[in-house]
Every structure is written in structure tokens, then in C-alpha cells.
C-alpha positions as CSV (number, residue, x, y, z in Angstrom):
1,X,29.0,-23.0,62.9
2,X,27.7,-26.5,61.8
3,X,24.1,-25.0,60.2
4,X,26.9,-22.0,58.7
5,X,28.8,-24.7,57.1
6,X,25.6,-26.6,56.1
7,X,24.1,-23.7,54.7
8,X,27.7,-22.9,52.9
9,X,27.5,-26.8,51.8
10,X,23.9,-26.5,50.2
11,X,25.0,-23.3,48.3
12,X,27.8,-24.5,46.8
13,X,26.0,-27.3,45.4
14,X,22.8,-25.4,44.4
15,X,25.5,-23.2,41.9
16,X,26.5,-26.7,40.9
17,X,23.4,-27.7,39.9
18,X,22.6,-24.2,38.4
19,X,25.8,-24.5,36.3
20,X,25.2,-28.0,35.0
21,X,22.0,-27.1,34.1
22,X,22.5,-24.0,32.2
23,X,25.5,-26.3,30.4
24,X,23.1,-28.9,29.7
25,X,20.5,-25.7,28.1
26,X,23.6,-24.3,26.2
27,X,24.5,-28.0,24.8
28,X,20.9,-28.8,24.0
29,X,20.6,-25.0,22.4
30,X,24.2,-25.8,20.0
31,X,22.3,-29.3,19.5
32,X,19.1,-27.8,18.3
33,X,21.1,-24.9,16.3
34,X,22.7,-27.7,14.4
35,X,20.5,-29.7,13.7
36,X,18.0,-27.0,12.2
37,X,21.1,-25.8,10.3
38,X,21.6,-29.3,9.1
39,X,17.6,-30.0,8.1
40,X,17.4,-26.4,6.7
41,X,20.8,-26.7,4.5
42,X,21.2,-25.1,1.3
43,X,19.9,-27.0,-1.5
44,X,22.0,-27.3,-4.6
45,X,21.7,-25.4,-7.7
46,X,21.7,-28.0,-9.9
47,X,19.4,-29.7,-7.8
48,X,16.5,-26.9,-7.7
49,X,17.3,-26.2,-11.6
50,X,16.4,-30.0,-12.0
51,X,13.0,-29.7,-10.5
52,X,12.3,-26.3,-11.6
53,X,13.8,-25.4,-14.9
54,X,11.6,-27.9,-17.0
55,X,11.1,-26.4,-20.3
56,X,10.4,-23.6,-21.7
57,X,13.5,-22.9,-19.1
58,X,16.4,-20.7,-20.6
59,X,19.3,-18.9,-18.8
60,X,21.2,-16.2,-20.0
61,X,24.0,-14.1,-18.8
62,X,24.0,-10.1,-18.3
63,X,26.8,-8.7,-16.5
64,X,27.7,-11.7,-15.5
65,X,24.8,-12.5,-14.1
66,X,23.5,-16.3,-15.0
67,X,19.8,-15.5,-15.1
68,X,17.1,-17.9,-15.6
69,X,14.1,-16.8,-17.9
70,X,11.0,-17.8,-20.1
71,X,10.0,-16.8,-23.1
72,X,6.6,-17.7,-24.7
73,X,4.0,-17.1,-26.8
74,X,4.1,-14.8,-30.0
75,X,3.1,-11.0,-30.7
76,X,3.2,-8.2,-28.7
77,X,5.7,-8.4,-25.8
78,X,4.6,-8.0,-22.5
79,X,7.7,-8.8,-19.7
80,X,6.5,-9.4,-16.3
81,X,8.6,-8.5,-13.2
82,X,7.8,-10.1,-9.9
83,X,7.5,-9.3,-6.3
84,X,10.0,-9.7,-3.6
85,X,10.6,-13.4,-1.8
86,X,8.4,-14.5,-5.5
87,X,9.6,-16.2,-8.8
88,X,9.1,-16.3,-12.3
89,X,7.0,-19.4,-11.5
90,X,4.3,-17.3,-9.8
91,X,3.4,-15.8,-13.3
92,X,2.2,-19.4,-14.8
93,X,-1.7,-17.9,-14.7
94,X,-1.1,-15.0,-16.8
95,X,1.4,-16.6,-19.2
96,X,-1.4,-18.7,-20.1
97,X,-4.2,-16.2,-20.3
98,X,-1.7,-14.0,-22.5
99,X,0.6,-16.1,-24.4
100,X,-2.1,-17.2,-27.4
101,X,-1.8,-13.6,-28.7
102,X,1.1,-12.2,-27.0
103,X,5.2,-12.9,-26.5
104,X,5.3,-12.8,-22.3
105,X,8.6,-12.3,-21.5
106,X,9.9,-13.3,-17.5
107,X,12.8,-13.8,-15.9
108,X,13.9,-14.1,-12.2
109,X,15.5,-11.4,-10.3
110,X,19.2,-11.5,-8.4
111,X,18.4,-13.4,-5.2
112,X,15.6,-14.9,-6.2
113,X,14.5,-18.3,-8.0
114,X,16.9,-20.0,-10.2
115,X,18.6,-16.5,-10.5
116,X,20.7,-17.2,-7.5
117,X,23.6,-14.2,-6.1
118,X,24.6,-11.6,-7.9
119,X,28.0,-12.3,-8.1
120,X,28.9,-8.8,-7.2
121,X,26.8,-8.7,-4.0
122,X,25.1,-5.4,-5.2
123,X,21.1,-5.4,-5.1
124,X,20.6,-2.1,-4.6
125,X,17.9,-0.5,-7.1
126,X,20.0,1.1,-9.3
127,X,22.0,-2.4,-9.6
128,X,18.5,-4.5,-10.4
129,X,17.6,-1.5,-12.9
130,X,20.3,-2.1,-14.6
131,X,19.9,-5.9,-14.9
132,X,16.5,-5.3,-15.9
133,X,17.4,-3.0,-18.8
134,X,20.4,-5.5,-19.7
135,X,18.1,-8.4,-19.8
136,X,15.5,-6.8,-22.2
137,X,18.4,-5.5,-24.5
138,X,20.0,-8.9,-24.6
139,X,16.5,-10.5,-25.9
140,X,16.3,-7.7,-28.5
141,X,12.9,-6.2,-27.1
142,X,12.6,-2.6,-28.8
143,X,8.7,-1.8,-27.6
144,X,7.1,-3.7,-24.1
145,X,4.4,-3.4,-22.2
146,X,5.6,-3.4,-18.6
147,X,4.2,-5.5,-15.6
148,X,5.3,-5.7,-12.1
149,X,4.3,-6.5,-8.9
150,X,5.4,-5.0,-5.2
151,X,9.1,-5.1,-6.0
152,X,8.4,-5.2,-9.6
153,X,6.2,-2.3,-9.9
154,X,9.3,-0.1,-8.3
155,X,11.4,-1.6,-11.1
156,X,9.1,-1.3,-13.7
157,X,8.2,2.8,-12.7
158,X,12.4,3.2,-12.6
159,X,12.1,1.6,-15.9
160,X,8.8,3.3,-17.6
161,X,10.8,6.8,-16.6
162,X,14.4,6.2,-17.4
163,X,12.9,4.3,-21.0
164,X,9.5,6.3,-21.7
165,X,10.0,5.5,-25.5
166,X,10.0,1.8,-25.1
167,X,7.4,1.3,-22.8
168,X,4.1,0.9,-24.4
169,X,2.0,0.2,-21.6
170,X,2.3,-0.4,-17.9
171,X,0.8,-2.8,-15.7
172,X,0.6,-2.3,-11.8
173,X,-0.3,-5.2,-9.5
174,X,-0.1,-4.1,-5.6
175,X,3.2,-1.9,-6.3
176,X,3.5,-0.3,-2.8
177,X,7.0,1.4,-2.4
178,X,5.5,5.0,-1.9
179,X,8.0,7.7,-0.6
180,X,6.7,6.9,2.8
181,X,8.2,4.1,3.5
182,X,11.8,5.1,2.3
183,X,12.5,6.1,6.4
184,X,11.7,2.5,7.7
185,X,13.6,1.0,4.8
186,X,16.9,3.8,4.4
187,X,17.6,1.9,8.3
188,X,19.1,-1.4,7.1
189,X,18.7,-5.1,8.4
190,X,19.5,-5.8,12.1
191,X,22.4,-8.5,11.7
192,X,20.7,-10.8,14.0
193,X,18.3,-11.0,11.0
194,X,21.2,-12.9,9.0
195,X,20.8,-15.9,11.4
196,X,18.8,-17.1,8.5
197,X,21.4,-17.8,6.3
198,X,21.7,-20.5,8.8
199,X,18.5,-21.8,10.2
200,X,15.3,-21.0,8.6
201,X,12.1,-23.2,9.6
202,X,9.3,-23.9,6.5
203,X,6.8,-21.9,8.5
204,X,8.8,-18.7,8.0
205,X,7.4,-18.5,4.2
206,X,4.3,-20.2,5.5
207,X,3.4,-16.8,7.4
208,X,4.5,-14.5,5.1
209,X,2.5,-16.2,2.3
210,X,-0.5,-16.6,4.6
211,X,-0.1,-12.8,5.5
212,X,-0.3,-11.5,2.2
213,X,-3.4,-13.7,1.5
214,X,-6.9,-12.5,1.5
215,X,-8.3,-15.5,2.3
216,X,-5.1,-17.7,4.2
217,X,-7.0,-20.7,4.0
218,X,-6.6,-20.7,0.2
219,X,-3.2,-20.8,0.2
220,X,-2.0,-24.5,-1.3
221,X,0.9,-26.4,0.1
222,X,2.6,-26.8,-3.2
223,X,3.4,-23.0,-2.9
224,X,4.9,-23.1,0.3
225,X,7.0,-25.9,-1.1
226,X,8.2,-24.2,-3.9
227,X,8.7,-21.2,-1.8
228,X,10.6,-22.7,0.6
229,X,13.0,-24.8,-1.9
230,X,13.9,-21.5,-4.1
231,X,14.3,-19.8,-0.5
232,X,17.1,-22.0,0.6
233,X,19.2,-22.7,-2.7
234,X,22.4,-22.2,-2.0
235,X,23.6,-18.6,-1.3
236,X,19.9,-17.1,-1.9
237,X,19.3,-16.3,1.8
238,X,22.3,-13.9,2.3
239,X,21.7,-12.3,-0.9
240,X,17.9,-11.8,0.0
241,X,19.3,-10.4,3.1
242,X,21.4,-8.3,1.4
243,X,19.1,-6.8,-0.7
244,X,16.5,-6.0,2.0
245,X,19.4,-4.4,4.0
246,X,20.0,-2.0,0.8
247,X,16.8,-1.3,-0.8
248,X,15.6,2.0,-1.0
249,X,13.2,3.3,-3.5
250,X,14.3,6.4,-4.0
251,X,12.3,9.7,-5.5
252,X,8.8,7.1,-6.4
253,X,6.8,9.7,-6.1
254,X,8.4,12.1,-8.8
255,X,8.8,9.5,-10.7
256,X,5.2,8.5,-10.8
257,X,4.4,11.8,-11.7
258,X,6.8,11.6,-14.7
259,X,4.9,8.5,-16.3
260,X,3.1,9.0,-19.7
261,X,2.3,5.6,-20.6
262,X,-1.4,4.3,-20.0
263,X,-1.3,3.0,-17.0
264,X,-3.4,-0.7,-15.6
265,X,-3.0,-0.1,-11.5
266,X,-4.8,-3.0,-9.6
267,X,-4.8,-3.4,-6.1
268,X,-6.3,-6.0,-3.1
269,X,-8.4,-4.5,-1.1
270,X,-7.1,-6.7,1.8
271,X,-3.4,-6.1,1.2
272,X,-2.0,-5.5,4.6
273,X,1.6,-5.1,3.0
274,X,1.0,-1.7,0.6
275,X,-2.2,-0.7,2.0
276,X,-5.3,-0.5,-0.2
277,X,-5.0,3.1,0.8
278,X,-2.1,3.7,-0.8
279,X,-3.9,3.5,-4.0
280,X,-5.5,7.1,-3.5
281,X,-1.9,8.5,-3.3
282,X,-1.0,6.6,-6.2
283,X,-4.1,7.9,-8.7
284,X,-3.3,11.2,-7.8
285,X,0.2,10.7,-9.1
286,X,-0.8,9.6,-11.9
287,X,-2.6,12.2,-13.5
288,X,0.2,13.1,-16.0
289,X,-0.4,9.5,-17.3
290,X,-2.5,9.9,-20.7
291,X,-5.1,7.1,-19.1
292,X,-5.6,5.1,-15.7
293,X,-7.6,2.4,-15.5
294,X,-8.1,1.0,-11.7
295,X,-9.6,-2.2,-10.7
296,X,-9.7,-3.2,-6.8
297,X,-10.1,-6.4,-5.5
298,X,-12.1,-7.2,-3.0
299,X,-11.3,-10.4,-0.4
300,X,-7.6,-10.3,-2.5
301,X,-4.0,-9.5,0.2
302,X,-1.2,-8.1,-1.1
303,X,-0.4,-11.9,-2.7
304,X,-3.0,-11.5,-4.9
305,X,-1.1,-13.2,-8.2
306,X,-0.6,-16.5,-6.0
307,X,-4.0,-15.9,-4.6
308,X,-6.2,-15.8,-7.8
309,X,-4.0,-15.0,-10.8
310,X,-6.3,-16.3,-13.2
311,X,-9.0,-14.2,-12.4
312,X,-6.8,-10.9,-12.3
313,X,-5.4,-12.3,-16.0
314,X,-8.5,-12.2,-17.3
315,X,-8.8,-8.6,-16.7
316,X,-5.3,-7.9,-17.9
317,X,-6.0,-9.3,-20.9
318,X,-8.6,-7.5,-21.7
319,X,-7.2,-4.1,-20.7
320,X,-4.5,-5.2,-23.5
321,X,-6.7,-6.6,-26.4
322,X,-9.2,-3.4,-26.0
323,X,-7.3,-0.1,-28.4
324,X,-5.3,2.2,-26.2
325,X,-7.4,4.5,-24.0
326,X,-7.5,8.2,-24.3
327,X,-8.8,9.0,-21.1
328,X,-9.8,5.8,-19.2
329,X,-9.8,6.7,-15.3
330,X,-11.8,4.1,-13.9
331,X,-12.3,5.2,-10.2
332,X,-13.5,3.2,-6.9
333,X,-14.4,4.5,-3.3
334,X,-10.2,4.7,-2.4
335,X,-9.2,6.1,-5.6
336,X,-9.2,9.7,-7.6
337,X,-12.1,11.8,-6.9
338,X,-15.6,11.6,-9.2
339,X,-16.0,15.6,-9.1
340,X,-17.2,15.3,-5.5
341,X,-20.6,17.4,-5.1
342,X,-19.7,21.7,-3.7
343,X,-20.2,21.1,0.4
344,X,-23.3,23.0,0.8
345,X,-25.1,20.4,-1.4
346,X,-26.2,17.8,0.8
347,X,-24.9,14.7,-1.0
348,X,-21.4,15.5,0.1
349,X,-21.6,13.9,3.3
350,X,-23.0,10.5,1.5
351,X,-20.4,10.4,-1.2
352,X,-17.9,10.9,1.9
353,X,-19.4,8.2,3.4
354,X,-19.5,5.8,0.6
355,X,-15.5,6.8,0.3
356,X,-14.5,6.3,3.9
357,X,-16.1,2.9,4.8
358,X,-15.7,1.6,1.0
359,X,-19.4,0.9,0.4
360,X,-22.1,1.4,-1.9
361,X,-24.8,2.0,1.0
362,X,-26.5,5.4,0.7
363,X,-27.2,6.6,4.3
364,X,-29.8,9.5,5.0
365,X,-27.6,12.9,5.1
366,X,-29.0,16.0,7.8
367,X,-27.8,19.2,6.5
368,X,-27.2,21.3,9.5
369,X,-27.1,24.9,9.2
370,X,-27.1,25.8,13.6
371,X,-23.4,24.5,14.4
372,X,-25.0,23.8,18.4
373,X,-27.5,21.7,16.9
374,X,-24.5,19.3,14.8
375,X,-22.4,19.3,18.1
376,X,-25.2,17.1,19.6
377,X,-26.2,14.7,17.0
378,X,-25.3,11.3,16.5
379,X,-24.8,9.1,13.2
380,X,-26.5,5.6,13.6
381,X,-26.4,2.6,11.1
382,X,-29.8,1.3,11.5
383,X,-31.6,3.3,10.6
384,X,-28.5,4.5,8.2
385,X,-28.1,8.5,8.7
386,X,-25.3,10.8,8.4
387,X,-24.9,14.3,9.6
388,X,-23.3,17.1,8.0
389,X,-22.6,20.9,8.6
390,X,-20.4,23.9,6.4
391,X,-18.0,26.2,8.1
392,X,-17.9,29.4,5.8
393,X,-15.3,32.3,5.5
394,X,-17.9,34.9,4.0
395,X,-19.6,33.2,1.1
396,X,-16.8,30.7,0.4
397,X,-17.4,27.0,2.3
398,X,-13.9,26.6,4.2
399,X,-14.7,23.3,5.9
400,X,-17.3,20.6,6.4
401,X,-17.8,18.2,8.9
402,X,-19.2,14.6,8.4
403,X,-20.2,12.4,11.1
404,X,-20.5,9.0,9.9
405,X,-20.7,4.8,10.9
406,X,-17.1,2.8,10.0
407,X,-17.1,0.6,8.0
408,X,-16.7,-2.9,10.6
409,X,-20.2,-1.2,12.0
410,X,-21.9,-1.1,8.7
411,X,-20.6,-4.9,8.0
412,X,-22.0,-5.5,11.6
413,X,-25.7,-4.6,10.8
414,X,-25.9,-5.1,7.0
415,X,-23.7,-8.4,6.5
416,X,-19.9,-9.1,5.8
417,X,-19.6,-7.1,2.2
418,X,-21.8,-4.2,2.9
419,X,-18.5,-2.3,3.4
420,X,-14.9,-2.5,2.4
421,X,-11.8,-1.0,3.5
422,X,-12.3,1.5,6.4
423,X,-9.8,4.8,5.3
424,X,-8.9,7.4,7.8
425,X,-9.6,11.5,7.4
426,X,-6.6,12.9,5.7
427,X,-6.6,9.7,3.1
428,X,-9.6,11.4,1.8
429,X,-8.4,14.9,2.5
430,X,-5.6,13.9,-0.7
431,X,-8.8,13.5,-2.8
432,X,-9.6,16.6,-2.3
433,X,-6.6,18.3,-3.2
434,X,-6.3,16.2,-6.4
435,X,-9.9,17.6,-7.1
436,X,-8.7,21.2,-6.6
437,X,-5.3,20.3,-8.5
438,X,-8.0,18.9,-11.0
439,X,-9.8,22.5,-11.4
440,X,-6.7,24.8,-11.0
441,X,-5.5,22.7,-14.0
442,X,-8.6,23.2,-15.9
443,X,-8.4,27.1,-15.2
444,X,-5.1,27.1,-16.5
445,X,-3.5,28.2,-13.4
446,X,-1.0,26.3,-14.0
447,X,1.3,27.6,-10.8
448,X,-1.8,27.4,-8.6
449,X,-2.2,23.9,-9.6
450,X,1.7,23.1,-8.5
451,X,1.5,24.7,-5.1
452,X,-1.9,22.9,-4.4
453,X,-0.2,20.0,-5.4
454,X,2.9,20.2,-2.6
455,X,0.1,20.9,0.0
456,X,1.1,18.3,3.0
457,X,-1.8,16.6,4.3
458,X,-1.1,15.8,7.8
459,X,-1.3,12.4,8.6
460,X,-3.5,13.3,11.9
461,X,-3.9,10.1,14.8
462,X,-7.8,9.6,14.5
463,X,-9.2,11.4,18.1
464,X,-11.2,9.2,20.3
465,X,-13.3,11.7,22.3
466,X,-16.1,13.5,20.7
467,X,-14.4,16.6,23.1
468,X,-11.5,16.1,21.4
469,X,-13.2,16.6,18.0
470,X,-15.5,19.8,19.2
471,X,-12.1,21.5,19.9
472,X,-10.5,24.6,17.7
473,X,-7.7,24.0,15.4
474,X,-5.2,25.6,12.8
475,X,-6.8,24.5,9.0
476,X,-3.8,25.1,7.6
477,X,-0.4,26.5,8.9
478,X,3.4,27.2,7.6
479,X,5.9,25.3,8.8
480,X,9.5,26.8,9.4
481,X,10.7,25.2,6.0
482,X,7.7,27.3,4.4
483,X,5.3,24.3,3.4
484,X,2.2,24.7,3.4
485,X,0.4,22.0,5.8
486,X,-3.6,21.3,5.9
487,X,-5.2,19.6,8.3
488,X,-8.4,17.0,8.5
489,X,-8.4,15.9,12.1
490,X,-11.3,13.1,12.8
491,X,-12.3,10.9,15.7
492,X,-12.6,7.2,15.3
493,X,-13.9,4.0,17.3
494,X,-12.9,0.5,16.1
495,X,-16.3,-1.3,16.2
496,X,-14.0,-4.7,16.5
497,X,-12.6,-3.4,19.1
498,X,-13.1,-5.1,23.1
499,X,-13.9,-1.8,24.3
500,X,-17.3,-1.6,22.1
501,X,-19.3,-3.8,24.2
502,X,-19.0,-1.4,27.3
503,X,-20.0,1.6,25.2
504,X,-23.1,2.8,24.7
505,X,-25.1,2.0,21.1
506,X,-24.8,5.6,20.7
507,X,-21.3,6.0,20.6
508,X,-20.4,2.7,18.9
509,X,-18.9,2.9,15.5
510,X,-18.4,6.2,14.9
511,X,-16.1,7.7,12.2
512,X,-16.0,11.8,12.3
513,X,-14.0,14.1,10.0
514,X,-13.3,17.9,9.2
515,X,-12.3,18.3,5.9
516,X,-10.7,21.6,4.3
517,X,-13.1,21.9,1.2
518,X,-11.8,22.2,-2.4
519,X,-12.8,25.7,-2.3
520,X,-10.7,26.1,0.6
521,X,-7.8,24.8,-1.3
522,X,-8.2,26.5,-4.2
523,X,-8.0,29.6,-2.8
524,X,-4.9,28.8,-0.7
525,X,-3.2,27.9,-3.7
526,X,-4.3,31.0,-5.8
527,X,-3.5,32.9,-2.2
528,X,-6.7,34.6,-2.6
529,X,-7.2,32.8,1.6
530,X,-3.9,33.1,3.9
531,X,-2.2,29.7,5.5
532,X,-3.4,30.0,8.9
533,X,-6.9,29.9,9.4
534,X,-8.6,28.6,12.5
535,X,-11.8,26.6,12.7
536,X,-14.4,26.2,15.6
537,X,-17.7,24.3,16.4
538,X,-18.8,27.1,18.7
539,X,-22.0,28.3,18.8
540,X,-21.1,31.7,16.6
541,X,-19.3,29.4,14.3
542,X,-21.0,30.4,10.6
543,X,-22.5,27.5,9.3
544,X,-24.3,29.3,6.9
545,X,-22.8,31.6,4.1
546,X,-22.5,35.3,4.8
547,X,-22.0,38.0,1.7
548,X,-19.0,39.8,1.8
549,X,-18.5,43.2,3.8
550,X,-19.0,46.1,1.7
């Protein structure tokens, strides 16, 4: 009964202890909460327009909205739109590379810089749109050429479509915002995320600058302070919150279509934010545009204007000071196809290469014409060979298969910028379609050319057996809905990956991909082939062309 009592006695105060405890974490936790919400306290207006709104500073207001702009320089007007989280301030390098010929015209977005709330706690698209188009009527600017960046690309395409006879040129910096994303976006901000309006430690813009830097050792303190200040002026938290929560893009991709404007796109090859990748999709849609010029940049993230805007001014200036383009498409390994060789030809497979890995290394390409014979062969980097081999339907080339080294191998044997960006299958597969798109167009078939174009590429998962790869598989198919879906299935193996050292050098590296051929598309869009044809590596597979019946 005694040990009972004891061992009653010892409980009893082991909950007391507990309970003091976990009231001395919860006092300590309301103590630390405070006093990060007391260091991390909204800073003034007035105080931030002090340090920030030195000359050439103006504000003016546009539906009531008190928004802070500058406005330099003479000639031409070129208005520059900035990224999410950014500021006018960010501009400064292209301001001066411009502004000795040029009037650059920019101006700080609701919930950002010296812009502050919108007092009507609307920053959905349509609302910003409207500021935008506000704001360039209130400065009396009849003809612009349009920049933006991330954010500011979406407003300036919203802009370039809803005003094609102001907009003299556009200018595209990283602008992201495909239709892709609207699903992750259309879901709104948890509301634990608004425990920033409260506490909000410097490192928070730290890591996102770092992030979106090529090179995150480059990135200069000064930024992060002026990041950080324009971040926690008073109100700008909840209304950046509140304009993440309601952002949605809408119909981009139409509305890149619609553009017909010459068009500047430049992307970073590093940019983790709006893929690099994203820049094939965005070519394509821009073949209406009367001329596209595209410059990527290597070793640059997604914050490639903080990163080194000089060096991309220098460019944009002179894109502008050279006479408008009539057909200007500038391609690199990611972007609109270079009338890619007919498969049989055995160059394909090296172009592919080049393409997939972003790199100018030419690899030594077997042409295969005894499917058994591909099945067992294997791509190496040193010495650099490819493999290649043709399914045919009859005479016509339906498919062909590439085996090939990644890029992180190549940089592996031939040193860090022997290869860029590593793409997956059906990134290139979109290439292909824009080259069939390009050749239905040139025929005239004009309908052709629209049903090629609403092809969906499925976005396959890369396989990672070479079984997996050897399998059969639908080329194309009809989904219930009627769409017609076409398929470029591929294996992949992360050289950077842990898992490399236990494989053997064979199997190291190794990028693989089917791809439907334009001919292939063509004739699914022309319906002279049916939706529905299946593709095998067996031995009876024809890898070689084969006339038609009689």
C-alpha cells in the first residue's frame, strides 16, 4: 500500500513537472513570438520613402492607388514591369544602358515597393491589368515597347493582347506563368502562411533571392537589405499574401498565341523558378509573332536582372537600336526546332542529342537498321557515341529511338560547360510538333496545322529500366474527351545521383527516348495515319522502310 502511494506520489509530481515545463515552453514560445514580431515590425512609409524615393522619385495616383514611379531619359518609351517580391529599384542597370536614347518608364506594382496596399484589397490579374493600363494612360504613353519579368511578363502578355496597337515591341525576361501551373496556383494560400504579416526573419528573402540566383554566392548584401525593408513596410506583407492567394494567370497560352508584336524572350538557363524548359513551349507559341529573337543565359537563375542586369541590358539595347526584324528567330538547343534532319538520315540522333543535354558536343551516331541489334547496345561518353534506329509504317518513318549520355555525364568527362540543361523526352517531343505545325503551315493545310497544334504531349515519368523502355506502347491514343494524345516515353539515370557509383560504367548516365517523328504527326493531323498505333522493339519490328502493298 505504502510503494502504491509512493508510486501514486511520484506520478503526481512527474505531471507537475510535465505541466510546468510545457508552461515554461509555451511562455518562452509567446516570448519568442513577440519579440520576432517586435524586431520584424512594420517599417513606416514615410520612413522607407525617405531612404528610397531619392530623386528621380514621383508618385502618382490611378484609381486611387498612390503609386510610386520613375521616369527618365528621352525618346522612345520603353516601360518596364517587374517580377513578383521585386521593385522598380531592381531595373537601375537597364535604365542606364537605355535611358541615353530612350524615355524608360517604371513604376512599382500594388504590394510591392513604395507602391504599398491597394486600398481595395484586390490584386487579382485583372485588377493589376487595369492599374497597369491606368498608369500608362495617366503618363500620356500612346506607343511602348513592353518589358516584364516573371510577374511582369504575365502583365505585359495581358497587356500586348488586350492593347496590340500600342505595343511596339515586347520584351520577355524569365516570364514563366505557362497554363501549367494555373492548377497549383487556382488552390490559394494556406492561412498559416499569413503568420508573416507578423514575424518574418531576414533570411526569408535571403533564400528566395539565393534560389533564384545562378551563382548564390553573387548575391550582394545590399539586395537583401533593400529586399527585406520594402518587404516589411507597413501593410506590404498581407497584401503580398493576398495577391499570391489570388493570382491566376488565366488563358497564357492563347494569349501568347494572339501576340503580333516582335517579340525579345530571354531566359536563365539555371532558372529553377520557370524552368529553362519552359522556353520550348513558349517559342512554339509564339510563332504568330512577326519575329522572335531568343537569347539563353547560361550560369543565370530565374533572378537574372539582380544577378547580372547589366550584361542582359547590353543585349536589350541592342535588340532595340537594330530596325525591327522581319523574321528574326534566333533558336538554341531548348527552343523552336532548326528543321531537324528526316529520321532515316543519321544526324537525327546527334541534333537530338545536342538538344536534350544542351551542348554543342557532336557524338558518333550508329544507324541501326536490325531492331535486335539496337536493343543491345549501349551509348558511352568517352568515346562519345550515340545509337539510333527508325520504326516504319510502310515507307513512312513513324518513330525513332535515340539512346544517348545526360547531360551531368557529359559535364562529368568533358568539364563543367560541356553541357547545359538536361530536358526530358516529351520537352523535345513539342519541337517536333512545332516542326510539323511548321510544314502543315507551309502546305497550306491550314486545318491540319490546327489539329497538330492541340496534339497533347504526355508528360511521361522518365523509366528507369532499360526493360521498361524495350516494352510495347500506344503512339498515340484518343482520350474520352476526343483529344488526340502522343506519346515519347524515355528512360533516364541521374549521373548525380548516389545510386551511380553502384552501377555499372555501362549503365551510368543514360538518357533514352522514342519519339513520334514529324512524319508521324503530319499524317495524324492530315488523318492520312489513325490515333492509335502501337510500337514495339521486337525482333519483327521494321526498322527499315517497306513499299506499300499493292
Amino acid at each position: 500500500m505504502a510503494d502504491q502511494e509512493s508510486r501514486g506520489g511520484w506520478g503526481r509530481r512527474m505531471l507537475r513537472w510535465l505541466g510546468r515545463g510545457l508552461a515554461v515552453l509555451l511562455v518562452l514560445g509567446v516570448v519568442a513570438f513577440g519579440y520576432a514580431a517586435l524586431t520584424q515590425r512594420d517599417i513606416p512609409a514615410a520612413v522607407l520613402e525617405a531612404r528610397y524615393a531619392t530623386p528621380p522619385s514621383k508618385f502618382v495616383v490611378v484609381d486611387g492607388v498612390r503609386i510610386h514611379y520613375r521616369d527618365e531619359g528621352s525618346g522612345p518609351v520603353v516601360v518596364l514591369l517587374h517580377a513578383n517580391f521585386s521593385n522598380l529599384l531592381d531595373w537601375e542597370p537597364w535604365v542606364e544602358a537605355l535611358k541615353d536614347h530612350y524615355r524608360v518608364v517604371r513604376f512599382d506594382m500594388t504590394s510591392h515597393g513604395l507602391t504599398g496596399p491597394d486600398p481595395t484589397g484586390d490584386y487579382t490579374l485583372p485588377r493589376t491589368l487595369k492599374l497597369t493600363e491606368d498608369f500608362i494612360d495617366a503618363l500620356g504613353l500612346q506607343q511602348v515597347t513592353l518589358a516584364g519579368i516573371s510577374l511582369g511578363g504575365t502583365v505585359a502578355i495581358h497587356y500586348t493582347a488586350a492593347h496590340p496597337d500600342r505595343v511596339q515591341r515586347l520584351i520577355l525576361l524569365n516570364p514563366g506563368s505557362l497554363e501549367a501551373k494555373e492548377g497549383m496556383r487556382s488552390r490559394g494560400l494556406p492561412k498559416a502562411a499569413y503568420v508573416l504579416t507578423y514575424v518574418l526573419p531576414r533570411a526569408f528573402p535571403r533564400s528566395m533571392l539565393e534560389s533564384g540566383f545562378g551563382d548564390p554566392a553573387k548575391l550582394p548584401e545590399s539586395l537583401v537589405d533593400r529586399w527585406y525593408d520594402l518587404w516589411i513596410r507597413e501593410g506590404q506583407r498581407k497584401a503580398q499574401l493576398d495577391r499570391l492567394s489570388q493570382y491566376k494567370a488565366g488563358d497564357i497560352d492563347g494569349l501568347i498565341r494572339s501576340l503580333r508584336v516582335p517579340v525579345l524572350l530571354m531566359w536563365g538557363e539555371q532558372n529553377r523558378t520557370a524552368s529553362f524548359s519552359q522556353s520550348t513551349t513558349f517559342l512554339e507559341l509564339l510563332k504568330n509573332a512577326p519575329s522572335v529573337k531568343f537569347i539563353p543565359y547560361p550560369g543565370l537563375g530565374h533572378m537574372a536582372l539582380e544577378e547580372d542586369g547589366a550584361r542582359i541590358a547590353r543585349d536589350v539595347r541592342a535588340w532595340l537600336d537594330a530596325p525591327p526584324p522581319t523574321n528574326d528567330a534566333t533558336t538554341s538547343p531548348a527552343s523552336a526546332p532548326a528543321s531537324l534532319a528526316p529520321p532515316s538520315v543519321a544526324q537525327f540522333c546527334i541534333e537530338l542529342q545536342k538538344r536534350v543535354a544542351s551542348t554543342a558536343l557532336t557524338g558518333r551516331n550508329q544507324l541501326f537498321e536490325d531492331m535486335a541489334e539496337f536493343r543491345h547496345s549501349k551509348p558511352s561518353a568517352r568515346p562519345f557515341e550515340i545509337f539510333q534506329v527508325v520504326t516504319y509504317e510502310g515507307a513512312r518513318p513513324i518513330r525513332v529511338s535515340c539512346k544517348m549520355k545526360t547531360a551531368a555525364h557529359l559535364r562529368a568527362v568533358y568539364g563543367a560547360t560541356a553541357a547545359g540543361t538536361q530536358h526530358r523526352c516529351p520537352e523535345l517531343t513539342q519541337v517536333l510538333r512545332a516542326e510539323a505545325v511548321a510544314r502543315l503551315d507551309a502546305a497550306h493545310a491550314t486545318a491540319a496545322a490546327a489539329r497538330a497544334m492541340r496534339f497533347v504531349i504526355d508528360d511521361d515519368a522518365p523509366l528507369v529500366t532499360g526493360q521498361s523502355f524495350l516494352k510495347a506502347y500506344a503512339l498515340s491514343h484518343v482520350d474520352p474527351q476526343g483529344q488526340v494524345h502522343v506519346r515519347s516515353i524515355g528512360l533516364f539515370q541521374d549521373y548525380d545521383s548516389w545510386i551511380t557509383v553502384l552501377l555499372p560504367k555501362i549503365l551510368q548516365g543514360q538518357c533514352y527516348c522514342h519519339w513520334p517523328t514529324v512524319e508521324y504527326l503530319t499524317a495524324l493531323a492530315t488523318g492520312e495515319m489513325s490515333p492509335g498505333t502501337w510500337v514495339t522493339t521486337d525482333d519483327d519490328a521494321a526498322a527499315t522502310p517497306r513499299p506499300a502493298a499493292s
